[in-house]
Structure formats: structure tokens, C-alpha cells
N, C-alpha and C positions, 0 to 999 in steps of 0.2 A: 548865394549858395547856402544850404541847409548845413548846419553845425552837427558834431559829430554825436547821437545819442548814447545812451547808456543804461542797464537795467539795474532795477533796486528789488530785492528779493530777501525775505527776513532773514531764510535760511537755505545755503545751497544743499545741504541734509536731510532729505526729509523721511520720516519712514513710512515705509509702504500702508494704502490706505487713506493716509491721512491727506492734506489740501496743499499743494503749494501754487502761491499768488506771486508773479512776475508781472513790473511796471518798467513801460519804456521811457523813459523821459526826455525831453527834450526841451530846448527856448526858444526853439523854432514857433509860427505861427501857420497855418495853414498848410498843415502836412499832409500825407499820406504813410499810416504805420503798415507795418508788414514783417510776419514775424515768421524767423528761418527756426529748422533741427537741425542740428550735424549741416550744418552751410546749403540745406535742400530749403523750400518753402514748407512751413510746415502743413500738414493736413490732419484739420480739426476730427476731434473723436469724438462720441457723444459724451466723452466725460469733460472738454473744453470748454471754457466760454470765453467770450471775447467783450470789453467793453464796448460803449457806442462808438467810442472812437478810436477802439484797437489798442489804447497804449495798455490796457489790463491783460492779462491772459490769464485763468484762473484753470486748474487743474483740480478735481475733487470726483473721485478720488484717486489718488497717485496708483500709478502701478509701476513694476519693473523695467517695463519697456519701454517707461517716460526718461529715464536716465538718458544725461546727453549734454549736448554742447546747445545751446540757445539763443539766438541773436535776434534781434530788431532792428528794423528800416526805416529809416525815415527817408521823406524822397516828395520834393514838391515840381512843378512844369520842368526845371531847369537841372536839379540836382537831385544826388541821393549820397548816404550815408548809413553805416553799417556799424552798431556797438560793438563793442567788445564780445567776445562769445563765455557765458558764465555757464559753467560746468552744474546739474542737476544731479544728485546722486541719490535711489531710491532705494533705501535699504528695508532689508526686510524685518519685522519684530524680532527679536531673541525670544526663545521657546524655553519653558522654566526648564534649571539643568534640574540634574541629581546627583547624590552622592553614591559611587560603587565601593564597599569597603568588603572584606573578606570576614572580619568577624568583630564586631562594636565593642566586645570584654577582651582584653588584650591580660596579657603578663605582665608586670611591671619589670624594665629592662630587657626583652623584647620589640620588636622593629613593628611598624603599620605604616600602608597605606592607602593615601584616600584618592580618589582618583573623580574628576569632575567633568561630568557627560553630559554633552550637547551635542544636538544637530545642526547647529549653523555655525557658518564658515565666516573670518572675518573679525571675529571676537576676541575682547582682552577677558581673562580670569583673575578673580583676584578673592583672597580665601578671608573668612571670618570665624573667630575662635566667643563665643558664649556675645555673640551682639555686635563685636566690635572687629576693628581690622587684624588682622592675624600679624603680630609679630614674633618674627623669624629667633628663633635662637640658633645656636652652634649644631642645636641637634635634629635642625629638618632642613629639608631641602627642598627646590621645587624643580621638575620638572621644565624645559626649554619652553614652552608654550604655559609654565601656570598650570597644566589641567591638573600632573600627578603632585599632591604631597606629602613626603617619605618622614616619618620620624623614627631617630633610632640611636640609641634604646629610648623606652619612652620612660618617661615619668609619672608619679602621682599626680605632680600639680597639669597635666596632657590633658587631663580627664576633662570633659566636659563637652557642650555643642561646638560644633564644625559646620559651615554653611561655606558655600560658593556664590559668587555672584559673577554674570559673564554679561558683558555690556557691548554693545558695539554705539556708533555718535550719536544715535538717537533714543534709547531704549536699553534697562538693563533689567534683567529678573534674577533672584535669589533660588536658590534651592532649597527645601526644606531642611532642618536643622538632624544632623546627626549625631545621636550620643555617644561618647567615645566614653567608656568607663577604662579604669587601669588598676587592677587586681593582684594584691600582693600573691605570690605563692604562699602555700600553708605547710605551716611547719609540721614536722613528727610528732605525732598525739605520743601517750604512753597510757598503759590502764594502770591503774590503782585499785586492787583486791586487800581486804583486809587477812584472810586465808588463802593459799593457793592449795590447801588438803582441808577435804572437808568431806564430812563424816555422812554415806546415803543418810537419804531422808534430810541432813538437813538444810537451811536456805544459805544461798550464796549473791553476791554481787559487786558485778564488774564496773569502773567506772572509765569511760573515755573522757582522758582530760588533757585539753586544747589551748593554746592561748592566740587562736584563728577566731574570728568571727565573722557572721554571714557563710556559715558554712554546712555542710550533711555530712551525720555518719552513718559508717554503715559496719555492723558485723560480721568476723568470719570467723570456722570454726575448719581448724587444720586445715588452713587453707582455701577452702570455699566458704560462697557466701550462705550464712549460717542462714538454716531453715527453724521458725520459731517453732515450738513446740507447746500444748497447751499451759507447759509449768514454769514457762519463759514468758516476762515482760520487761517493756523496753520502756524508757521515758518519754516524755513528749517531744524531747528534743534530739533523743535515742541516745545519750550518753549515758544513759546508765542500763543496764542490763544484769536483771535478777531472773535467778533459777530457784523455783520453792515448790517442792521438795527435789533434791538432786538427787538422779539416778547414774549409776555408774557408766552410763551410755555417754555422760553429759563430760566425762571423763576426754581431755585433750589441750589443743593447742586453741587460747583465742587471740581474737587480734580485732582492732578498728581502724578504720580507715576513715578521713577525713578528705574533705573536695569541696574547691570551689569551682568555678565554671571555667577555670585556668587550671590545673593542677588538682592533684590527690596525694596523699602520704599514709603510710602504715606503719602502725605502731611497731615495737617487738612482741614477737609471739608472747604469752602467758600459757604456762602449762598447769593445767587445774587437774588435783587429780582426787578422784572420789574413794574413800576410804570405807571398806566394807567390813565393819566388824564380827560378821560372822554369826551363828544362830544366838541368841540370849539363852540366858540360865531359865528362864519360863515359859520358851519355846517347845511345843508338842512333840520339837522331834530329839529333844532332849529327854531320857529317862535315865530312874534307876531301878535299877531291879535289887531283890532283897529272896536270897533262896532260906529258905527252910527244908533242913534234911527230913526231921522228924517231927509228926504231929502228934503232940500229947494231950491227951484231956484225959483231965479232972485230976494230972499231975501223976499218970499212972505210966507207968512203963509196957512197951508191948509184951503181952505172954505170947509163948509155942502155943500155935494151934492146935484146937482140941476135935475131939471129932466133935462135939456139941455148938462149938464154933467156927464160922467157915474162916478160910486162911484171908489176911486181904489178897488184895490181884499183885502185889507185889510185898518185898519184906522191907522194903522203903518209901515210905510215900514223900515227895519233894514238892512244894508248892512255892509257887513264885508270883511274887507283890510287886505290881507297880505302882513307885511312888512318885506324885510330883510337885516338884517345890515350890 
């Protein structure tokens, strides 16, 4: 009687697509091979081939519905024999994940999380922090399945790439790298004026001063935000704000405001207030006047009119001098 065969196969995992090769073997001589699916005879597909003498079976290339239970026959005039049945499992590739996150610039001391999305079933997750494997501290968590990971509050040292990787036993792909930045809040600016009164016409300037960096300011003036005006400039970096020449319009509340992509702060108000001194002593709408009751020439006194002389038009002539200084 023929001895009991058995199958050699490199890998009962294989993933979909690719080839897998089952040998019957046996120390029998003058057999007949014969090879079962799921305990039925199997029936060849054009993607099978069979050696000359049947102990090969070769599959390429794999699909789904090659998954199964496997045996071969050995079986000569008198006898037959049946292997063991070796389980096929045909998995499908892992499809590259991605990272879902709600916003990459976080608040420092603030909560995030990363959540890792795929479409295949079956898969282990397992998270990468700038290259290498993610380790866990007291302040994340993961998710039952791996896919969410929660930190909270987060850190400075947090910041950096975050990658996923999902594997299942044949094949695992990475997701592209996510930059987690973490952004302190910005403190209260203050402005710095050398005059808070200052006199029309002449220049003034406000300074926003911060000890935030990587940050915008922005002006306001009693409250909204300030509309520049031709006799208004700003620096390059807008902390400084000059007025030349000031008008008493320019008269009020200012204030800046500082922001990062996490947070804003406002200073305290500065109340500037324009000093109008009123017309100058050589201003045109400044005079004096200077009356003269009586005009005398040649040092002579009025006589009574005579009849040889007409009377003037009046017995006081008053003339009036404007002088200007």
C-alpha cells in the first residue's frame, strides 16, 4: 500500500496576485497524484498548472477565491492516500492609509487627535513619531483597534511628523507623514509712546512691544480696526506706528493686537490726545486796531468854519490803523 503523502508550500499566506507553488510529496514509486479543494476534486482554471506528473500545482496568479483547504492523492492499482489538508489564505494588498486630523498647529496644553484611515479589514495599526516607532507616554492614548491617537494636553517636545503604518501577514504600507506643530499662546503686547499729548502738526509714535515671536500685529483705534490714513505709517514688521503730522481727528484710544495661528491678545488701550493751541500771535485773524480821534497836520488845530472854508463832513474825523505783528 501507498504511504501517507503530504504538501510543502513556502507560504500558506500569500497575497493576492502574486504565485503560490504547492508540492505533493511522497516515497512512494509509481503513483497516481490527484489533487482535492475543500475535500471536492479540484477543477483547473486557466490560471493553474500542473507538473508532468501532478505532484506541482502552481497558481499565478492568486486570487480570492483560491483561499481554502488543499489536499493531494496519492493512489496506485491497490491503494490510496490522502495529506493532510493545508489551509491557503489569500490576502488582499493594504491600500496606503492617511492621516485625519482637525487642525496640524495645536495650542500648547490643548488636546489633538490623529485618527488613521483605511479601507481594508483585517489590519494591525501601529503609529510613527519623526521616522521611528511611537512611544507612548502618560499623555496619549490609543484607541481599541490603534486607528485613533489622543494626546492631552500636548507638548512642545509633541511637535513634529506622525505617520501610520497598517500591515496585515503579507504586505504593509505607511502613510504619508503629518506635521503636528505646537504653538505657545501669545502673551499681552503693551505700546510704548514717548508722549501720550501732543501738540497738532506735530509727529508721534506708537510702539507694539511683544516678547511672542513668529507672530502679526495689527492695529486699532477705539476699538476698531484702525483705517491707515495718508499721514500714518507702519513698519515692516507693523510694530511701530507713526503719525506725521497729527490732526486732532487722530485724537483717541489705540491699542495692538497680537496672533499666532493658535491665539490673539490686546494690549491696554493708550489714549493719545492732540493738543490744539489755538490761532498764533502772526496769524491773520489776529489784529490790532489803533483809533485816532483827531487828525492834525502841520501841528495845527481845527478852526470854526468859515464861510471861505467848507466845514468838514463831520467835527471829528476818526481813523483806524491795522497793525500786524
Amino acid at each position: 500500500p501507498v504511504t501517507k503523502p503530504f504538501i510543502q508550500v513556502t507560504n500558506t499566506t500569500v497575497k493576492e496576485l502574486d504565485t503560490a507553488i504547492l508540492t505533493c510529496s511522497s516515497n512512494d514509486t509509481e503513483i497516481s497524484i490527484h489533487w482535492l479543494f475543500n475535500g471536492q476534486s479540484l477543477g483547473l482554471t486557466d490560471r493553474m498548472k500542473l507538473s508532468l506528473d501532478n505532484s506541482t500545482l502552481s497558481i499565478n496568479p492568486v486570487r480570492r477565491e483560491d483561499s481554502g483547504e488543499y489536499q493531494c492523492e496519492v493512489s496506485n492499482p491497490v491503494s490510496s492516500k490522502r495529506s493532510d489538508p493545508i489551509q491557503l489564505d489569500i490576502i488582499e494588498p493594504v491600500t496606503k492609509p492617511f492621516i485625519q486630523i482637525s487642525n496640524t498647529k495645536v495650542k500648547e496644553l490643548d488636546s489633538v487627535s490623529l485618527n488613521c484611515s483605511s479601507n481594508n479589514t483585517g489590519i494591525s495599526i501601529h503609529w510613527l513619531f519623526n521616522g521611528e516607532s511611537l512611544g507612548l507616554t502618560d499623555r496619549m492614548k490609543l484607541s481599541l483597534n490603534n486607528s485613533t491617537l489622543s494626546i492631552d494636553p500636548v507638548r512642545r517636545e509633541d511637535a513634529g511628523e506622525y505617520q501610520c503604518e497598517v500591515s496585515n501577514p503579507v504586505i504593509s504600507e505607511r502613510s504619508d507623514p503629518i506635521q503636528l506643530d505646537i504653538i505657545e499662546s501669545v502673551t499681552k503686547p503693551s505700546i510704548q509712546v514717548s508722549n501720550t499729548k501732543v501738540k497738532e502738526l506735530d509727529s508721534v509714535s506708537l510702539n507694539c512691544s511683544s516678547n511672542d515671536t513668529g507672530i502679526s500685529i495689527h492695529w486699532l483705534f477705539n476699538g476698531e480696526s484702525l483705517g491707515l490714513t495718508d499721514r500714518m505709517k507702519l513698519s515692516l514688521d507693523n510694530s511701530t506706528l507713526s503719525i506725521d503730522p497729527v490732526r486732532k481727528e487722530d485724537a483717541g484710544k489705540y491699542q495692538c493686537e497680537v496672533s499666532n495661528a493658535v491665539s490673539s491678545e490686546r494690549s491696554d488701550p493708550i489714549q493719545l490726545d492732540i493738543i490744539d493751541l489755538g490761532p498764533s500771535d502772526n496769524s491773520p485773524n489776529k489784529v490790532d486796531e489803533v483809533a485816532y480821534t483827531v487828525l492834525n497836520i502841520n501841528g495845527q488845530t481845527p478852526k470854526p468854519p468859515t464861510s471861505a472854508s467848507p466845514s468838514p463832513r463831520s467835527t471829528e474825523t476818526v481813523y483806524s490803523e491795522v497793525k500786524k505783528q
